[in-house]
KOLKOL-107556 format. One line per 10 residues: number of its first residue (from 1); their letters; for each residue x, y, z of C-alpha. Coordinates in steps of 0.1 Angstrom, whole numbers, plus 5000, padded with zeros to 4 digits. Layout:
! residues N
NUM	A	X,Y,Z  ...
This chain:
! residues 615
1	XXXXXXXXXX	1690,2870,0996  1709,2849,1019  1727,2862,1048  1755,2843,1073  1775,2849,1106  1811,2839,1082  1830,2811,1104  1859,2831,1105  1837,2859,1123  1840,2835,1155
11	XXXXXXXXXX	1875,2843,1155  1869,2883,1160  1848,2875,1188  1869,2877,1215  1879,2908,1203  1848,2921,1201  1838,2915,1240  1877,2926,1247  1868,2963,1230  1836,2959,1244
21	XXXXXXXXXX	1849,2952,1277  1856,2987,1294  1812,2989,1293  1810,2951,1309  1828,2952,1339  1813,2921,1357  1813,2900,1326  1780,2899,1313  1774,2883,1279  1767,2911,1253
31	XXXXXXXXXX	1732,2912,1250  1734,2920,1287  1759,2948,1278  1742,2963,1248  1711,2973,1268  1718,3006,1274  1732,3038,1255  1766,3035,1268  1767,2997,1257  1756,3007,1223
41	XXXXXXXXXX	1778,3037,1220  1804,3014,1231  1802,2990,1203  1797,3015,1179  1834,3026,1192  1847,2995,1181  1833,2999,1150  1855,3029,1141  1883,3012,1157  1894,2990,1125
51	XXXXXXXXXX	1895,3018,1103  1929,3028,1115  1949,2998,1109  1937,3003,1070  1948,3042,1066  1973,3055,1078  1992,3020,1075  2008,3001,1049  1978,2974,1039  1950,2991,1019
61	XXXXXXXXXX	1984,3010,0997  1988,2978,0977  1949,2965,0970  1939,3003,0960  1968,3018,0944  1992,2991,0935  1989,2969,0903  1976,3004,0881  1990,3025,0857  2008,3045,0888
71	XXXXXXXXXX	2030,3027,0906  2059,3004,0904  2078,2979,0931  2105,2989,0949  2123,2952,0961  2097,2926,0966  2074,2943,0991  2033,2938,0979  2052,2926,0948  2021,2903,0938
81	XXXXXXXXXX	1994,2930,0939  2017,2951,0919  2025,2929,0896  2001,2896,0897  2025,2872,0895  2026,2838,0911  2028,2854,0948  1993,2868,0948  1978,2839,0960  1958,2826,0986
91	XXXXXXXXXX	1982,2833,1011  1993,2863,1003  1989,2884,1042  1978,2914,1025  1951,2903,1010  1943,2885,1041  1946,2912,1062  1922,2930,1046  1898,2900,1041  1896,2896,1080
101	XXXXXXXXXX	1895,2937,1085  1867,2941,1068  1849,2913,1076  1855,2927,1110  1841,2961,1106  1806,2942,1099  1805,2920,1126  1813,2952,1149  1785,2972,1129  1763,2940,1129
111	XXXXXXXXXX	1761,2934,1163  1757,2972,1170  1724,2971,1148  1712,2940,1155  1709,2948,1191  1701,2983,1188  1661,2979,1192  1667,2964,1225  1686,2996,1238  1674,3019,1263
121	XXXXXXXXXX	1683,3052,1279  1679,3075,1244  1654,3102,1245  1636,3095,1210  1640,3069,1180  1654,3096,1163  1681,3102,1188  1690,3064,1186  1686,3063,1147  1714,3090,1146
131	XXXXXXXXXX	1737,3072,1166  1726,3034,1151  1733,3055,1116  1772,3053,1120  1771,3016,1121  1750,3016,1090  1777,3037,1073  1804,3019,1085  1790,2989,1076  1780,3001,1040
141	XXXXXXXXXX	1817,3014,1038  1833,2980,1046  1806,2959,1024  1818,2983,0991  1858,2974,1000  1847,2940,1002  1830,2937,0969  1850,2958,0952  1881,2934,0961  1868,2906,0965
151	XXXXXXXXXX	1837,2899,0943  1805,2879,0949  1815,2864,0984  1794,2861,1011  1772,2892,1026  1771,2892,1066  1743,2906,1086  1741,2888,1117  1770,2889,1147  1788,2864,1162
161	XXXXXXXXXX	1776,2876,1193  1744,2859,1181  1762,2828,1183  1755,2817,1147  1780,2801,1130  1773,2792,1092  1800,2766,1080  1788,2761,1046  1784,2794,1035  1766,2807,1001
171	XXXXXXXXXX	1780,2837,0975  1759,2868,0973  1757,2880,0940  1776,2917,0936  1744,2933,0929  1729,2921,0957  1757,2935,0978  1753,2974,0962  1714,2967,0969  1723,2962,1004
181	XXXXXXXXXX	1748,2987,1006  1728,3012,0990  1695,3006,1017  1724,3010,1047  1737,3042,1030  1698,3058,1029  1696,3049,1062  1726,3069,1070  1717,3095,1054  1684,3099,1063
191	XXXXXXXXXX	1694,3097,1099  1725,3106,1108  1732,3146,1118  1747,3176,1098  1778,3177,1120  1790,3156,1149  1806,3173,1187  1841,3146,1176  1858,3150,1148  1858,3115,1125
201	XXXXXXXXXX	1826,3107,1137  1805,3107,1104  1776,3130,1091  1751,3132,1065  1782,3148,1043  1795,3113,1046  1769,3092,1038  1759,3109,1010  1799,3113,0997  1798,3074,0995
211	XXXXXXXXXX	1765,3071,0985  1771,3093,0952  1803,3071,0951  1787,3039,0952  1757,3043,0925  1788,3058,0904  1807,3021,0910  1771,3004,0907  1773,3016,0872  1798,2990,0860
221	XXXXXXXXXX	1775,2957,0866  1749,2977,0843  1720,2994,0840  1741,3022,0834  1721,3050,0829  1700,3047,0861  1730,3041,0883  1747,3076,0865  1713,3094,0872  1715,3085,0909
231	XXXXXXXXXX	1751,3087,0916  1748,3126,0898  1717,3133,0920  1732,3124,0949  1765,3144,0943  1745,3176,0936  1728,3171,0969  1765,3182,0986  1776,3201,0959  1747,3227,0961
241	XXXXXXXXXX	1740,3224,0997  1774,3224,1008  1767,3253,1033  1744,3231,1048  1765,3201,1048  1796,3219,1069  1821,3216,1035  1833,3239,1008  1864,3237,0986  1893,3253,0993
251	XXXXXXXXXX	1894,3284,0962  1924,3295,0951  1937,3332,0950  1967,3350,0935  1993,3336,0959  1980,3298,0961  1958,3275,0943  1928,3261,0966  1949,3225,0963  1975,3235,0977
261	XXXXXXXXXX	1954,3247,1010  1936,3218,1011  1969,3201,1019  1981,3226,1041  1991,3214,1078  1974,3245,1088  1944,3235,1077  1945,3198,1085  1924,3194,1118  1896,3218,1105
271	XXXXXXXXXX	1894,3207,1068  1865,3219,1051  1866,3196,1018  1869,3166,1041  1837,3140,1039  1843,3111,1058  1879,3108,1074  1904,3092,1096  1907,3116,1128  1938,3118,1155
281	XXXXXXXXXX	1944,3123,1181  1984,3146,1185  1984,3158,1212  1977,3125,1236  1978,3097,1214  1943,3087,1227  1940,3066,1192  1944,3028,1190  1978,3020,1188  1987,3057,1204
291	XXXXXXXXXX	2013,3075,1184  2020,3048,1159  1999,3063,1128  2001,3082,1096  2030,3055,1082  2018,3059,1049  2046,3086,1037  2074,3059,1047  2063,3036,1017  2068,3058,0990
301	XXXXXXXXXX	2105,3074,0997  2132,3073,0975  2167,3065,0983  2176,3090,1009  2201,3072,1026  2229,3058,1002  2225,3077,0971  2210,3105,0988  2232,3107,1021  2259,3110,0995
311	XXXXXXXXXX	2247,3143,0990  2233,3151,1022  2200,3137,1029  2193,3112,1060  2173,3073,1056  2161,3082,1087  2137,3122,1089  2113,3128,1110  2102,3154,1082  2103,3128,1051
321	XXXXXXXXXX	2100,3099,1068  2117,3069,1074  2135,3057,1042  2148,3021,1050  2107,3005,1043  2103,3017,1007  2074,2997,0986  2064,3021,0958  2080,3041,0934  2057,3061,0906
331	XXXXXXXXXX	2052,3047,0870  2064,3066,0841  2027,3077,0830  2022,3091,0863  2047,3115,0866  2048,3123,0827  2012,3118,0818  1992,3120,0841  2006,3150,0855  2022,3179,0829
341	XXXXXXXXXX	2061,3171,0829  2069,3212,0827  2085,3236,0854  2064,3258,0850  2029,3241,0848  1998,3261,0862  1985,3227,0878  1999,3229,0915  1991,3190,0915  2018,3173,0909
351	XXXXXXXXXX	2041,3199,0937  2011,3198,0960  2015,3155,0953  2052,3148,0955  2081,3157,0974  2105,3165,0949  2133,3189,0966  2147,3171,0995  2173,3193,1015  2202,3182,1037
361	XXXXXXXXXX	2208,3176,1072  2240,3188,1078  2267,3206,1058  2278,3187,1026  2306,3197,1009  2308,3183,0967  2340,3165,0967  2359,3157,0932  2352,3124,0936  2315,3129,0939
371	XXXXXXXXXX	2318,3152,0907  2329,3126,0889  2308,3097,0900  2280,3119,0891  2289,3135,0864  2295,3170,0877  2312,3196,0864  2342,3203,0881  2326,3238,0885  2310,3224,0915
381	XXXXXXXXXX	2336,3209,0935  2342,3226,0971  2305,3243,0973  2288,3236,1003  2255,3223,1002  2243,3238,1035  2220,3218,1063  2190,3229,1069  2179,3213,1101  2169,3232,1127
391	XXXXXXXXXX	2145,3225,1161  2105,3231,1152  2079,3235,1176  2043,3222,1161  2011,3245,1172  1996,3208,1173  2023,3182,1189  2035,3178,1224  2075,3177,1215  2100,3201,1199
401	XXXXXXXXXX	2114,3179,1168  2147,3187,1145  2135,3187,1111  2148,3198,1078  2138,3232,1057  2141,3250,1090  2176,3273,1076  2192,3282,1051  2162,3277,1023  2168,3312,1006
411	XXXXXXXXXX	2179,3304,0973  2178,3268,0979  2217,3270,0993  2203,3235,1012  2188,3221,0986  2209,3183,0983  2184,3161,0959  2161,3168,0935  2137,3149,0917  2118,3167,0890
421	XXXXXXXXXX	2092,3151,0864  2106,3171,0837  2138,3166,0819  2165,3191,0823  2194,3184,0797  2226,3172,0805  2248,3204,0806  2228,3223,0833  2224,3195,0854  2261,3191,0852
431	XXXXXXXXXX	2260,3223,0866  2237,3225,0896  2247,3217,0929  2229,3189,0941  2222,3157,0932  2192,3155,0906  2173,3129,0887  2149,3130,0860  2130,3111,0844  2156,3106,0813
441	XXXXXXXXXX	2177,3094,0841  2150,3064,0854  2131,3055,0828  2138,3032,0798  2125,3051,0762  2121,3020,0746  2097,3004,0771  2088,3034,0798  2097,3011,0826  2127,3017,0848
451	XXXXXXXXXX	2160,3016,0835  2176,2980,0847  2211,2982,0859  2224,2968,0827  2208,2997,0808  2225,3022,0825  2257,3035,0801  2290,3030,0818  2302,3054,0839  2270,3063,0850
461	XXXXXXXXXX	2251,3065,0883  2224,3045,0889  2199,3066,0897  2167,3047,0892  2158,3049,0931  2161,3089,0932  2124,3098,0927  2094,3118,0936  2080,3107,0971  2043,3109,0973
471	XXXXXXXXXX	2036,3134,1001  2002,3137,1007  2000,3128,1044  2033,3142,1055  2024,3183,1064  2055,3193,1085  2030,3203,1117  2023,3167,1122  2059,3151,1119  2061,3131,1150
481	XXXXXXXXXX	2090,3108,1148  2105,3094,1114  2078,3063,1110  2049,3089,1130  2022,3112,1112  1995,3124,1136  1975,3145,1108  1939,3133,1099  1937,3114,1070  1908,3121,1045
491	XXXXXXXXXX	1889,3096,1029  1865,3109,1015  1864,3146,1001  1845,3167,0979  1872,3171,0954  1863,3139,0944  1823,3143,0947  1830,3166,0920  1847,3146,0896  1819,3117,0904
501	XXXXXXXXXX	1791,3143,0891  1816,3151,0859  1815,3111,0852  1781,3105,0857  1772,3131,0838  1795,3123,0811  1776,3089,0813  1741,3108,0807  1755,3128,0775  1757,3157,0796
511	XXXXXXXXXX	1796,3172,0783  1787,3206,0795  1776,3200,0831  1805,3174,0829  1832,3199,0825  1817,3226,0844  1824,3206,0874  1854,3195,0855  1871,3232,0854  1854,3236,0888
521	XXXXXXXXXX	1883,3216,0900  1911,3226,0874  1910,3260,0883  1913,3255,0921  1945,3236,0908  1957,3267,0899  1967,3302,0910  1940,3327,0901  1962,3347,0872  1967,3316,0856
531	XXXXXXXXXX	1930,3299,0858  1927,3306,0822  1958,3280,0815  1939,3256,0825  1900,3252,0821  1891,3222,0791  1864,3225,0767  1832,3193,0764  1850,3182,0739  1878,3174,0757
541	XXXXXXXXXX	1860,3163,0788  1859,3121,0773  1863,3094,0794  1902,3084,0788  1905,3126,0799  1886,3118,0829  1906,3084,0847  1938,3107,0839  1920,3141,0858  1916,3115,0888
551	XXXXXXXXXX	1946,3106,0889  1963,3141,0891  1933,3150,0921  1934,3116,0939  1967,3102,0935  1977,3082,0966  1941,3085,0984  1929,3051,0974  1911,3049,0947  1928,3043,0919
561	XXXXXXXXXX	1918,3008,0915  1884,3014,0917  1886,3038,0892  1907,3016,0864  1884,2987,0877  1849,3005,0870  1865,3031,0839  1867,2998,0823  1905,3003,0825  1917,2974,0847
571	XXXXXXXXXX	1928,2956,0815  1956,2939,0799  1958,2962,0773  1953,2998,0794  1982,2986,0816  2003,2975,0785  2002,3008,0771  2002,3029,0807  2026,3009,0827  2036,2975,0809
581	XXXXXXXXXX	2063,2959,0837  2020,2955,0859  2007,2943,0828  2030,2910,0818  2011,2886,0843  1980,2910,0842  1949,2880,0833  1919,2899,0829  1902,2866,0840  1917,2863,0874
591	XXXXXXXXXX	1932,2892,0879  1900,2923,0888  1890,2901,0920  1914,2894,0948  1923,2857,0963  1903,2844,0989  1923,2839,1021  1936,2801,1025  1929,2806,1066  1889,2812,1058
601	XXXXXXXXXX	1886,2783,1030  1909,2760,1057  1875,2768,1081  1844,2761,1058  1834,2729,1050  1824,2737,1012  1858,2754,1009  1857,2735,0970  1822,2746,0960  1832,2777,0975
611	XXXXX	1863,2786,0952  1891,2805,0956  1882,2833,0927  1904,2813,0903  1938,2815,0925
């Protein structure tokens, strides 16, 4: 296997002493620096440090969730990863972005191993094997983004701080990238501790989250069977021991469904189904880039100012976010496949998902004219949708904020847009008191893709930007300022570790231990009178069942590309019949590997033997 220090690694550098710095005060090179434990523990700081410009930000949304069966563009933002059209290319930032992240992460995690066995100052190998063990993981965690978007590039495993620059480098195969993501993962979880004195700092519950993960993604370059095998072993491993890893689902009772605690703000800073996440800092801002995190929620607004401020909402809330940045808007099949397009569903999922009641800020009286621009009847004019802001103090945040839902809920007097994904007929929505939009209302029949303006009968409202905002990392305790989140994010949970044993045991023939741990899930989607609703029987439990049940648990987390990619559902035909305005450009022979970024192949010399992955 061949192994090189990328040239563009020599860029990150300098950026590496710079984070390195605060431990090198009279300038010594880093070998000089990374002598000692608080040298090593240093570097291994500035390994965790890139994580948060991917979560919590806008540039892992679009190479993990956009161009699936869930999501659609709003304007032009990320509009080649949604779509793959001519503008995913090789300079596409995005892509680039990530490209250099990652590649980053190694080098950070590469030159904290690499100069590990020269360290001194640890009490025993096994003390410095615990701490060494977060680079490993780290490391394995950025290698499996990296091969995952971009194919059989290059594998790193030397620093630039070893001065070694390779100009000419070689591709690694895939396999030999799970192979070497697989030994780093062992490592980690051989060696690293059951829980850690910070939060975010990772534990065996981690490593063996992603390892379980991996094997399952392993299984798409074949040998199948043995990949399943592992990938189920390794999930069991947290599953029954999760006492002894520190996690547990969050059960359901008769007043709440365990999903809906696990996204409780409450519950946010000690989350027990969290395996590897993203942690902050709320009440400082001691994280890189202080108080500007959690940014995800902006991307996925609706139209609150214009349509919505018609009615009552604001573009700008520091509860929902800031409206004036919007990228993504949900597909059809999401919000009336994936999830159960009924009021009265026992899945909490798609509520526990998506903001779809957004109240007003101030007092919003219907006028005639708005009755009859949207179709109201007349019944409605002079009723006063009330506002609903109030000041809220957060157990967790250092300011008092003004935020929406703080009066007059009862009843939903404030109530000023609403966005269900079922269909209410016309008549009664004449008749309610808001502003609402369903999906008869956004979504063409003929073609399930959003209406176009010219599709919309006269005398209409165009209503195709009134929709469902995904509100996963938006809990009202951690509403800082309308762009600021200061929650920690999860990124890996045990949620999902179930769903991984249910596949790879669906892989293995095994229907019945698949929807055990299927239902396992299900029913902690639901309230407990209603668990009945909504358990599946094996033969139900099939594959095509499966990619949809991740979707309604992971929805927004992402994933979801991985999971089309190894489901053997990133195809032409999948996205045709899921969500067909992704699938026009869609070139199965181009299109399941990312470009390779212009700026590295402008800094190799073998940048034509090389390739670009067919971009």
């Amino acid at each position: 296997m061949r192994v090189y220090t990328l040239i563009f690694v020599a860029i990150w550098t300098l950026a590496s002493c710079q984070k390195l710095g605060e431990y090198n005060p009279a300038g010594l090179p880093v070998e000089g620096v990374l002598t000692d434990k608080a040298g090593l523990e240093g570097a291994i700081n500035g390994c965790y440090t890139d994580l948060y410009f991917f979560h919590g930000k806008v540039d892992l949304i679009g190479p993990t969730e956009a161009g699936t069966d869930s999501w659609v563009n709003v304007g032009n933002n990320d509009i080649g990863l949604l779509l793959y059209n001519n503008t995913l290319n090789t300079t596409t930032g995005t892509v680039r972005v990530i490209w250099n992240g990652l590649y980053s992460l190694v080098n950070y995690c590469n030159t904290a191993i690499n100069y590990s066995k020269n360290v001194k100052g640890y009490a025993s190998q096994a003390e410095l094997d615990a701490k060494i063990a977060e680079a490993y993981f780290i490391r394995a965690y950025a290698n499996f983004n990296l091969v995952e978007q971009f194919g059989n590039v290059t594998l790193s495993k030397t620093s630039a701080a070893e001065g070694s620059v390779e100009l000419s480098p070689v591709r690694n195969t895939e396999a030999e990238f799970y192979d070497s993501i697989i030994s780093d993962l062992k490592f980690a979880c051989e060696h690293l501790p059951y829980t850690q004195s910070l939060r975010g700092r990772v534990s065996k519950k981690a490593a063996y989250g992603l390892l379980a993960k991996v094997y399952l993604q392993r299984t798409r370059l074949g040998e199948k069977e043995t990949y399943a095998r592992l990938a189920l072993e390794t999930a069991e491993q947290l599953i029954n021991n999760a006492a002894t890893f520190r996690c547990a689902l969050y059960l359901s009772d008769a007043s709440r469904s365990g999903f809906s605690k696990l996204w409780d703000g409450a519950n946010n800073k000690t989350n027990t189904e969290s395996l590897f996440l993203q942690a902050i800092d709320p009440t400082s801002g001691l994280n890189p880039e202080q108080y500007n995190r959690g940014r995800t929620r902006q991307y996925y607004l609706p139209e609150l100012g214009g349509r919505g401020a018609e009615w009552g909402t604001r573009e700008t809330s520091v509860l929902y976010g800031r409206a004036n940045s919007r990228y993504y808007k949900p597909s059809k099949y999401l919000l009336t496949t994936i999830f159960e397009p009924q009021e009265n569903t026992p899945d909490t999922r798609f509520k526990e998902t998506f903001t779809y009641k957004f109240y007003a800020n101030a007092n919003k009286t219907i006028t005639a004219a708005m009755a009859t621009a949207y179709r109201k009847d007349p019944s409605v004019v002079g009723k006063v949708i009330l506002g609903t802001t109030a000041p809220y103090t957060s157990p967790f945040l250092p300011v008092t904020t003004q935020l929406e839902e703080e009066t007059n809920m009862t009843n939903d007097q404030g109530l000023a847009v609403f966005t269900p994904n079922w269909t209410i007929d016309e008549t009664t929505k004449s008749k309610l008191p808001y502003l609402i939009a369903d999906p008869s209302d956004l979504f063409d029949t003929g073609t399930g893709n959003y209406k176009t303006t010219a599709q919309i009968p006269a005398n209409y409202p165009n209503l195709i930007n009134i929709y469902p905002a995904m509100r996963k990392f938006s809990s009202k305790p951690f509403a800082y300022t309308n762009q600021y989140w200061m929650g920690d994010i999860p990124i890996i949970r045990l949620g999902d570790i179930y769903l991984v044993a249910a596949e790879a045991a669906l892989y293995l023939n095994n229907q019945a231990k698949a929807t055990d741990y299927v239902n396992t899930i299900r029913k902690r989607a639901a309230q407990t009178s209603r668990e009945s609703e909504i358990t599946v029987t094996p033969n139900q439990v099939t594959l095509d069942f499966l990619v949809n049940e991740r979707a309604r648990e992971l929805t927004g987390e992402h994933w979801r590309w991985y999971d089309l990619k190894r489901m053997g559902k990133l195809t032409k035909s999948y996205l045709q019949s899921t969500n067909p305005i992704v699938s026009v450009d869609f070139n199965e022979s181009r299109h399941t590997v990312r470009p390779i970024p212009q700026s590295f192949l402008d800094a190799i010399s073998n940048a034509a033997d090389y390739g670009s992955n067919g971009y």
